[in-house]
MDTraj code that builds the backbone (N, CA, C; nanometers):
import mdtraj as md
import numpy as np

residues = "UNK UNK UNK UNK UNK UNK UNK UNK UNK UNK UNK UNK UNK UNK UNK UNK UNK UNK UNK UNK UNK UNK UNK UNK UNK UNK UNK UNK UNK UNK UNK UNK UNK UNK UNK UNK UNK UNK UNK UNK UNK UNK UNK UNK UNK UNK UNK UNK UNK UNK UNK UNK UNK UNK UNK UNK UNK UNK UNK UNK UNK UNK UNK UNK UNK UNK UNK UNK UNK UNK UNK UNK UNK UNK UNK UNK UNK UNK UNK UNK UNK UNK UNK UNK UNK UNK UNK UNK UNK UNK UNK UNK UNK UNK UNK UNK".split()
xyz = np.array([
    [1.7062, -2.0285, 2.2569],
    [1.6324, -1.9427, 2.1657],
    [1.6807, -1.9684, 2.0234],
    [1.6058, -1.9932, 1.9399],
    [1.6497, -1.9847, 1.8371],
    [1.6005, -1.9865, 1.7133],
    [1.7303, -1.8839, 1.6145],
    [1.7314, -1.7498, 1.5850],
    [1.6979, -1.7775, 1.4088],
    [1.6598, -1.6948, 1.3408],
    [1.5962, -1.6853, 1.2644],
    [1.7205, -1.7027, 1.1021],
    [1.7173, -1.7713, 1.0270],
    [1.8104, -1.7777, 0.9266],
    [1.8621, -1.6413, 0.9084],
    [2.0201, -1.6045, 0.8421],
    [2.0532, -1.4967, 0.8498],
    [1.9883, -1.4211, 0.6883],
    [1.9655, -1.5080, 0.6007],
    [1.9217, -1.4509, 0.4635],
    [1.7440, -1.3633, 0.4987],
    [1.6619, -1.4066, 0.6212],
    [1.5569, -1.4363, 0.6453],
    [1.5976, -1.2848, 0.6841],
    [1.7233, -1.2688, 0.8183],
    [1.6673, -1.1486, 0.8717],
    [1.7202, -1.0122, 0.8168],
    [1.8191, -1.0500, 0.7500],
    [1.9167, -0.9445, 0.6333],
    [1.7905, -0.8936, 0.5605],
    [1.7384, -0.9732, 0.4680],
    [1.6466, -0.9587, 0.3802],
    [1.5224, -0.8632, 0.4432],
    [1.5091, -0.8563, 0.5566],
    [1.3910, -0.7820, 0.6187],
    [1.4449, -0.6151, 0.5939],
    [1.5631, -0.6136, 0.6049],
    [1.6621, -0.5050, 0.6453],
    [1.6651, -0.4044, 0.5462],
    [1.6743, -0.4543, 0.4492],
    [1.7090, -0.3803, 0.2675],
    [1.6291, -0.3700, 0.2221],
    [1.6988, -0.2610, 0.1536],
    [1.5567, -0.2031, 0.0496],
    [1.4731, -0.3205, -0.0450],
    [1.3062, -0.3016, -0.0094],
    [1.2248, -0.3417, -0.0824],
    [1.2718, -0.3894, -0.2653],
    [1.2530, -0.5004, -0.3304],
    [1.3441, -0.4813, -0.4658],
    [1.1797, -0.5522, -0.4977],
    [1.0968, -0.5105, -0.6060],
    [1.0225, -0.5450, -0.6835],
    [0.8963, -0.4844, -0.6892],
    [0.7587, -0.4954, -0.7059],
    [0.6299, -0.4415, -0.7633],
    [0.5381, -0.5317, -0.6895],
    [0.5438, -0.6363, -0.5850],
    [0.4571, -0.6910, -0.5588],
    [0.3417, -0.6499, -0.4497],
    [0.3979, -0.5401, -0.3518],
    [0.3339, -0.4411, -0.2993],
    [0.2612, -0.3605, -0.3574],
    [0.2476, -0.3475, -0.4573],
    [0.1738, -0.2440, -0.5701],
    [0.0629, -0.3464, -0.6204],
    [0.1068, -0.4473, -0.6674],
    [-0.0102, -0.5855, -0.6995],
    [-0.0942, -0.6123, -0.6018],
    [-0.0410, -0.5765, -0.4425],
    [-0.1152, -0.6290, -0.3481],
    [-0.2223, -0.5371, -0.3405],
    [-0.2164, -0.4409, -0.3549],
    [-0.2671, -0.2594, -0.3342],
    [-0.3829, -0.3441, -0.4573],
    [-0.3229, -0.3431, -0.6034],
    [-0.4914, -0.3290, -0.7074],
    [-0.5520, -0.4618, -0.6760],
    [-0.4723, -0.5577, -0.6375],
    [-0.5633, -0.6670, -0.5672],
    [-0.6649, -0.6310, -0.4987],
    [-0.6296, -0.5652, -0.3582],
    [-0.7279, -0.5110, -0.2562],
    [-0.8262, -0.4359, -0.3175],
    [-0.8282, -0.3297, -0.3971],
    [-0.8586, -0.2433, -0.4873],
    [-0.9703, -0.3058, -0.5644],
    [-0.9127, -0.4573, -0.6277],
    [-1.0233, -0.5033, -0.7105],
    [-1.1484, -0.5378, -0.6445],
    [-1.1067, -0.6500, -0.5371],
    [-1.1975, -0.7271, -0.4279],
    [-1.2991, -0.6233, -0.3867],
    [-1.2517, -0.5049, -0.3284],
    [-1.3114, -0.3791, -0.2598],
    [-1.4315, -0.3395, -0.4231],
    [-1.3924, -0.3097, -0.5105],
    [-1.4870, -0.2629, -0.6034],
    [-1.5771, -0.3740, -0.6587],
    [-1.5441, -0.5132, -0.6986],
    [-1.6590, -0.6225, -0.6727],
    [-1.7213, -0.6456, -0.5792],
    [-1.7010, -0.6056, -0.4076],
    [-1.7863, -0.5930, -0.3391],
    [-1.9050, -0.5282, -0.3525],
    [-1.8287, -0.3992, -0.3433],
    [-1.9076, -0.2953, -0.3731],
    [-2.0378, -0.2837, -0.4724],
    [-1.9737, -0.3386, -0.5754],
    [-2.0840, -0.3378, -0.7089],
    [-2.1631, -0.4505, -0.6960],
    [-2.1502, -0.5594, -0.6333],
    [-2.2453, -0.6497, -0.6124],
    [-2.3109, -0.6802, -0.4710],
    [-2.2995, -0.5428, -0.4164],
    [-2.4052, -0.4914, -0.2836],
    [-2.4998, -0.4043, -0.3098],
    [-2.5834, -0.4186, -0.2194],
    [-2.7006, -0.2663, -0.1749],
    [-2.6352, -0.2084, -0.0960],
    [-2.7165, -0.0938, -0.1154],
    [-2.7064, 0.0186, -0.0165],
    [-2.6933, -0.0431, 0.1209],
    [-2.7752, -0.1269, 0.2045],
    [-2.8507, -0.1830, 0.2832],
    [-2.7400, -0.3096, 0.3664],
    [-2.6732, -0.3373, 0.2487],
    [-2.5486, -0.4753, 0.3216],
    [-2.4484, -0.3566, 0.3830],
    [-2.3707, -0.4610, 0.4627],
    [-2.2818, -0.4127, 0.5819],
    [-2.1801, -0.5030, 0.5511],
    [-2.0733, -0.4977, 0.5762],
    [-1.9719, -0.6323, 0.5302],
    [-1.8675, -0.4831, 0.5682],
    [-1.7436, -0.5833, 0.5992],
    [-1.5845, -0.5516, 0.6214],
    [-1.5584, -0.6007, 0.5060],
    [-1.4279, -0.5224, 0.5336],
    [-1.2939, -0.5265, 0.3607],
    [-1.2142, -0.6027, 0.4857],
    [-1.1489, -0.6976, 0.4465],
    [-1.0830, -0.7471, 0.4873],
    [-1.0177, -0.8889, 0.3656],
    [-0.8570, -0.8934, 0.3968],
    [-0.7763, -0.9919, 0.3567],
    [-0.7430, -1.0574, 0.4279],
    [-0.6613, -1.1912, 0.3854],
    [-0.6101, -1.3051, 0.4815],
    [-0.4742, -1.3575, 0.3495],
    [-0.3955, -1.3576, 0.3698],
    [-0.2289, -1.3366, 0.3335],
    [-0.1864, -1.5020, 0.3965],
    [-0.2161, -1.5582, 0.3157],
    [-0.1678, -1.7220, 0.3677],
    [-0.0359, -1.7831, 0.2969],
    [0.0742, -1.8254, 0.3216],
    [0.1652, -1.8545, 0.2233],
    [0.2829, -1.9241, 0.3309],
    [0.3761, -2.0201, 0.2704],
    [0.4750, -2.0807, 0.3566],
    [0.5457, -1.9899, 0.3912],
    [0.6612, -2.0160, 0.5296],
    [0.6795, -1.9333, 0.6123],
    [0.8374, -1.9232, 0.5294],
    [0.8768, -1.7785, 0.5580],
    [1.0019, -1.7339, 0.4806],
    [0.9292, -1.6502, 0.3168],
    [0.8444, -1.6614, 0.2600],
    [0.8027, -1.6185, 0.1410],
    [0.7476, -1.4608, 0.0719],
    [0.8100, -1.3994, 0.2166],
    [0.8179, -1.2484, 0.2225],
    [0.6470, -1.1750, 0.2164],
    [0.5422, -1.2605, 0.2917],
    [0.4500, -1.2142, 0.3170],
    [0.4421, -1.0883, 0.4497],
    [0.5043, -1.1089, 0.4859],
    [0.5256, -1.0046, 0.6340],
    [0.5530, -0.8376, 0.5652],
    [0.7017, -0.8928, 0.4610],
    [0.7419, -0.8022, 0.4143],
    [0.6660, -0.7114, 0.2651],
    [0.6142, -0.7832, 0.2100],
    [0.4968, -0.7287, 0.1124],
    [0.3776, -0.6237, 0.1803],
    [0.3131, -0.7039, 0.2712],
    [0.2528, -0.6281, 0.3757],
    [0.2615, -0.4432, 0.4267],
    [0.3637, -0.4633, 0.4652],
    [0.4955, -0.4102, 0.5679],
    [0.5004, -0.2661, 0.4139],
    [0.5511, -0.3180, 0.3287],
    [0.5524, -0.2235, 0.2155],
    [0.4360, -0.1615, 0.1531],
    [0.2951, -0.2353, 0.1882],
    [0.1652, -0.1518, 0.1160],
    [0.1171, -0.1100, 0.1878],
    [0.1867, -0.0619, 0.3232],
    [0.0925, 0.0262, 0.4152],
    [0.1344, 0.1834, 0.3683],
    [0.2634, 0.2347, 0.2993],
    [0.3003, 0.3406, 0.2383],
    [0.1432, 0.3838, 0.1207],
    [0.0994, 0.2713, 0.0976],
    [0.0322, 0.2859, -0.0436],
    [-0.1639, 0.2324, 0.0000],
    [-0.2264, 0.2349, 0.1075],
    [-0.3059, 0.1872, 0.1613],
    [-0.3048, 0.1794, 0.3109],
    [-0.4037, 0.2425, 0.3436],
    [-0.3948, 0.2361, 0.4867],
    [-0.4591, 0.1019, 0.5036],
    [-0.4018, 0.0205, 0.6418],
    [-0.3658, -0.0757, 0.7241],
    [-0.3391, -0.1245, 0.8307],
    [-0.3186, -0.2163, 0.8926],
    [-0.3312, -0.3113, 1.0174],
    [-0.2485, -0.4622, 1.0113],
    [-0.1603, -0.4337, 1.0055],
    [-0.0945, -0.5703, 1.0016],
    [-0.0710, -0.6100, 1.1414],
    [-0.1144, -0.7343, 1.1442],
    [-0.0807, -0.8442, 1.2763],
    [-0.0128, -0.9971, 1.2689],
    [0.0153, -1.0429, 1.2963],
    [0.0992, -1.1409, 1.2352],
    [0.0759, -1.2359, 1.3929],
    [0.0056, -1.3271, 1.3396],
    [-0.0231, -1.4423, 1.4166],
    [0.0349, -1.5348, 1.4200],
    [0.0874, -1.5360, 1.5899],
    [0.2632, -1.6655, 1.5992],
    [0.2153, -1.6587, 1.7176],
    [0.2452, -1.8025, 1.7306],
    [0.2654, -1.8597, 1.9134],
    [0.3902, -1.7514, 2.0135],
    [0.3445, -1.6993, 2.1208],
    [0.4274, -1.6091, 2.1459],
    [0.6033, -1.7000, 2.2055],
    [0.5850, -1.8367, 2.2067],
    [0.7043, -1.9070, 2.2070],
    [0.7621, -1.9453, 2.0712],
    [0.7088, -1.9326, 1.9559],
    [0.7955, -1.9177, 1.8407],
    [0.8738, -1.7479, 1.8121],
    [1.0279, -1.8112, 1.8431],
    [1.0914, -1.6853, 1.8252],
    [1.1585, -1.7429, 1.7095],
    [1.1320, -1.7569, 1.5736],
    [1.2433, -1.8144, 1.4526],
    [1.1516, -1.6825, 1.3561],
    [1.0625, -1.6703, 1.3857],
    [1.0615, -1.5794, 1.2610],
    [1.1107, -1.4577, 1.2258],
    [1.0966, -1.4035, 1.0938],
    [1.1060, -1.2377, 1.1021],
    [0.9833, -1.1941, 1.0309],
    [0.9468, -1.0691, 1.0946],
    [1.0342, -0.9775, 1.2075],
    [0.9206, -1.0835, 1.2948],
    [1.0125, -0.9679, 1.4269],
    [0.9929, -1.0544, 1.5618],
    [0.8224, -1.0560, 1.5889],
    [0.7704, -1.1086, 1.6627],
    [0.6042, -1.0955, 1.6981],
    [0.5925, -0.9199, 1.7758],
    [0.6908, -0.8927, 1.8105],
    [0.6817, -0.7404, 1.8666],
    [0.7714, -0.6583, 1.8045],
    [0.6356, -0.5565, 1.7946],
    [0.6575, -0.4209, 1.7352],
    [0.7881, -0.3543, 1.7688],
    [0.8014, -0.3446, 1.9474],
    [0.9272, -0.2899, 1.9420],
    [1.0517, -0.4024, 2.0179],
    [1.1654, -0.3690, 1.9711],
    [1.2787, -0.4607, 1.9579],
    [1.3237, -0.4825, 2.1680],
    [1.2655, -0.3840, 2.1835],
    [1.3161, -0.4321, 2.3852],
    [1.2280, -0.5082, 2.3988],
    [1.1228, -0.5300, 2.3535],
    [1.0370, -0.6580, 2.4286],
    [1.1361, -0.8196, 2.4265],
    [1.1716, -0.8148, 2.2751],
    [1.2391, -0.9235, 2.2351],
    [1.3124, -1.0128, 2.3625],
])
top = md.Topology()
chain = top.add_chain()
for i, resn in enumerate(residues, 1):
    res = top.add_residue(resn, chain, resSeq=i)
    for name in ("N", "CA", "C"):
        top.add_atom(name, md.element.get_by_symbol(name[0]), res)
traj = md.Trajectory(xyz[None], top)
């Protein structure tokens, strides 16, 4: 098995340090109101994002922090035989 850098899983651990969860929030915010204004009544469409970025680059954890500030659904799509990332593919830590 093997295990995930120790800066990788420390870093999951501690307090949040910056504003980029808040950027992610008027991001969503913006997308959602240009939808909006350049629909009818009549269109149907989902709000939905897609969070793409190299692995380690604290996308999990940005996430993870704007659900306080936006309701959400985070899922995190990994081969269930990749165990290197953080956090783990399961929610709770006995599955592991």
């Amino acid at each position: 098995m093997t295990q995930p850098s120790p800066a990788a899983e420390e870093g999951w651990y501690k307090p949040f340090i910056g504003e980029h969860h808040i950027l992610l929030r008027k991001h969503v915010d913006n997308m959602y109101k240009e939808s909006r204004d350049q629909s009818n009544e009549n269109d149907q469409h989902l709000t939905f994002i897609s969070i793409i970025q190299s692995s380690g680059c604290g996308k999990s954890r940005v996430v993870e922090e704007t659900r306080d500030l936006i309701f959400s659904i985070p899922f995190n799509l990994r081969s269930i035989e990749d165990d290197t990332g953080v956090p783990s593919i399961y929610a709770d830590p006995s599955l592991n």
